[in-house]
C-alpha positions as CSV (number, residue, x, y, z in Angstrom):
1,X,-124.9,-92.9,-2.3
2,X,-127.3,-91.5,0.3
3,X,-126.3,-90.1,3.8
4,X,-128.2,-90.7,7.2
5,X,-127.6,-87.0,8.6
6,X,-129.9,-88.7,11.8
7,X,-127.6,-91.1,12.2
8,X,-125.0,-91.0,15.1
9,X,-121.3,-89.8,13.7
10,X,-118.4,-91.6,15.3
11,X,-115.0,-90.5,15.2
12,X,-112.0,-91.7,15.8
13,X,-111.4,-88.6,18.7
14,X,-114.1,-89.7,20.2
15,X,-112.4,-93.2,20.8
16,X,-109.5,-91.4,22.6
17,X,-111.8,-89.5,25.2
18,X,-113.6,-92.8,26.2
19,X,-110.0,-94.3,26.6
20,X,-108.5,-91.3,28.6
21,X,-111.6,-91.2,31.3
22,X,-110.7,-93.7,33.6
23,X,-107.0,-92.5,33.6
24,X,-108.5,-88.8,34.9
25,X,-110.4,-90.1,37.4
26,X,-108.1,-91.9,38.7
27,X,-105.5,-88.6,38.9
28,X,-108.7,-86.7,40.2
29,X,-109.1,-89.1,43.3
30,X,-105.6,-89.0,44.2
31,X,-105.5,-85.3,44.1
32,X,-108.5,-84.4,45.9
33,X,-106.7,-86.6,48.7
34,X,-103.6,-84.0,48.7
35,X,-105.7,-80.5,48.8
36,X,-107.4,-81.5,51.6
37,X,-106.5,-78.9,54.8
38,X,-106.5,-80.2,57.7
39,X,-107.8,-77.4,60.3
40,X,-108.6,-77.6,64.1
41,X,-112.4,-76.8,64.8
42,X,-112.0,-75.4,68.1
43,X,-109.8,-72.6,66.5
44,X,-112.0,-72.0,63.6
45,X,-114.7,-71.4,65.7
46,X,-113.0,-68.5,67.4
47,X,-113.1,-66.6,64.8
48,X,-116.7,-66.2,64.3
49,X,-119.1,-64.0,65.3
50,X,-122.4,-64.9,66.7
51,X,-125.3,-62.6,66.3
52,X,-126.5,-61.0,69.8
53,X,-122.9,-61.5,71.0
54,X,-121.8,-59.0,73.6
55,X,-120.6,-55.8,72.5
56,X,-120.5,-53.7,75.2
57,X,-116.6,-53.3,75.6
58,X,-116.6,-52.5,72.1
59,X,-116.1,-48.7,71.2
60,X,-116.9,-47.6,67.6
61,X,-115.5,-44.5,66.1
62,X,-118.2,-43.1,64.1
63,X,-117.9,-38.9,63.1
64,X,-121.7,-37.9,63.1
65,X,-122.8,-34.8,61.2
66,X,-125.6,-32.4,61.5
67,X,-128.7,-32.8,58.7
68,X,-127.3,-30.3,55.5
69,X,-129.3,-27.6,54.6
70,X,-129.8,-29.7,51.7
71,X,-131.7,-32.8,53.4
72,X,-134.2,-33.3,55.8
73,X,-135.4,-35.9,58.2
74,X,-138.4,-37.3,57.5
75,X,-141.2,-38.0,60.4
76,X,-142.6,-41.2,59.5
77,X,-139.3,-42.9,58.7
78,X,-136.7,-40.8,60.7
79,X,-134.0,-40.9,57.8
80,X,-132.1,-38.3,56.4
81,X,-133.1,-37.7,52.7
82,X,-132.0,-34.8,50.0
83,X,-134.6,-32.2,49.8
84,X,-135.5,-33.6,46.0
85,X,-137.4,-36.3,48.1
86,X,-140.0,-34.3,50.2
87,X,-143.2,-35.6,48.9
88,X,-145.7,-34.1,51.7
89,X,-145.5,-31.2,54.4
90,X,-148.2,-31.6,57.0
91,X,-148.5,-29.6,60.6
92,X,-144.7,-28.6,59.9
93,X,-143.4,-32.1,59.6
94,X,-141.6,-33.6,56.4
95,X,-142.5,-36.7,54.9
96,X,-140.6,-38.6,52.2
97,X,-141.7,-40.2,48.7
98,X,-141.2,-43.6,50.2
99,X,-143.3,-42.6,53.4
100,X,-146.1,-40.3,51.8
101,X,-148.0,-43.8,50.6
């Protein structure tokens, strides 16, 4: 006897599933009703942060230390790199590998 492998198999699994779908919808809708959270606006809105806000009451608490003999500063980009990342020294200044392009 020959065998369609193209053909479409059906099983008798697959007969349950289709069955069982409109049951878990119907459990999903119900439950996406109950997890919703009912929040005031207003309130959540305090709680952000707007960009440009005013800051000037604010007082930050920030140790700064001196450059290591280690590092450097570099003059093009003013930041504090390790020593490993001098790529240029012109008229006494330091420039760094990101900066000497």
């Amino acid at each position: 006897m020959a065998t369609d492998y193209d053909a479409p198999r059906k099983h008798a699994e697959d007969d349950e599933k289709l069955e069982a779908l409109p049951e878990l919808k119907a459990q999903r809708n119900t439950s996406n009703e109950s997890n919703l959270i009912d929040e005031d606006e207003a309130a959540l809105a305090d709680s952000y942060e707007l960009p440009g806000a005013d800051l000037s009451g604010e007082e930050l608490q920030v140790m700064v230390l001196p450059a290591q003999s280690d590092e450097f500063t570099c003059a093009s980009c003013f930041l504090v790199r390790h020593r490993s990342q001098i790529a240029l020294e012109k008229d006494g200044l330091l420039y760094c590998t990101d900066c000497e392009g």
